[in-house]
N, C-alpha and C positions, 0 to 999 in steps of 0.2 A: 768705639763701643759697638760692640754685636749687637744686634736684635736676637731675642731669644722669643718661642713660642712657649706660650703654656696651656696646658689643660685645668680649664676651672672645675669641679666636681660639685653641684650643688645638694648641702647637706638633706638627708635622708627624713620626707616625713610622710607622717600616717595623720587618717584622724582618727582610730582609736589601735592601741597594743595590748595585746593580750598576755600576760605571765603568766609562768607557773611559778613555784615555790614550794618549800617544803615549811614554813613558817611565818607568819605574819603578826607585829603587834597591834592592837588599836589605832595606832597612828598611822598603822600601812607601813612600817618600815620592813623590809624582805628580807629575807636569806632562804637559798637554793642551793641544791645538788645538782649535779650529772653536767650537760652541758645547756642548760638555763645559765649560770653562773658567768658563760662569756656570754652572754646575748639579752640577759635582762634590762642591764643599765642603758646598754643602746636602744634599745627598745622605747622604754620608759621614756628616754630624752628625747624622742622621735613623734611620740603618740599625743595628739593634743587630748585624748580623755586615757588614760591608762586604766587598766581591771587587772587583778592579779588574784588569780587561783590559788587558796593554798590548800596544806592537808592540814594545817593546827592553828587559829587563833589564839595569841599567849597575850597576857595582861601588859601593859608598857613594862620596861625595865625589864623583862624575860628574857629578852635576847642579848647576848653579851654587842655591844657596838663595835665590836672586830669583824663579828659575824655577819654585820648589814651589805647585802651588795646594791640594795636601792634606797635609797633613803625615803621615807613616808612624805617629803613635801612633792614627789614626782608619781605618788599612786592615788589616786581617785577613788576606786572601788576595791573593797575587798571581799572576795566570795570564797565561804567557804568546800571545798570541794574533799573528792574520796581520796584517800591514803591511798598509795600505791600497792601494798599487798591487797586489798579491797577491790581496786580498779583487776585488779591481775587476776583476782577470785572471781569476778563478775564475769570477767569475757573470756577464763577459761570452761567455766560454768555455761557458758552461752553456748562457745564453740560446742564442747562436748553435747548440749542438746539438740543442734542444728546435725553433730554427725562431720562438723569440718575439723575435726581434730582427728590426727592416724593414730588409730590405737600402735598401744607400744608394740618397739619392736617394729613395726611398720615403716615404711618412709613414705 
């Protein structure tokens, strides 16, 4: 019998992980777009206090359970934050009062 060597890789932790999301019900259970969707549930399983941002608090039962990619026994905190066209209206609104945005046509 060979000797084989192996590489141990000790599992990934935090002490808090921060999500985003595009919906959340009372219980904390998530569903997300874009690329949160690969990266929430590892997160969550990682983070000893988890928080998760979203843009809609919905009543239980609101989110169909296909759609969950975190399940609410792994979120702690739910905070409600801005919809994405809002966040996009905010700091195009900024830029353009600061002058850091090129007017059109401009590069």
């Amino acid at each position: 019998m060979t000797e084989k060597e192996y590489l141990l890789y000790k599992p990934l932790g935090a002490d808090f992980a921060l999500l985003k999301g595009n919906k959340a019900d009372e219980y904390g259970n998530l569903t997300a777009n874009g690329s949160s969707k690969s990266t929430n549930l590892i997160n969550a399983l990682a983070g000893k206090t988890v928080i998760a941002e979203v843009d809609e608090i919905v009543a239980p039962g609101k989110i169909d359970p296909s759609d969950v990619l975190v399940p609410g026994i792994l979120v702690d905190y739910i905070v409600q934050g801005r919809k994405s066209e809002e966040v996009r209206a905010y700091y195009t609104q900024l830029w353009n009062d600061l002058g850091w945005l090129a007017e059109e046509g401009q590069a």
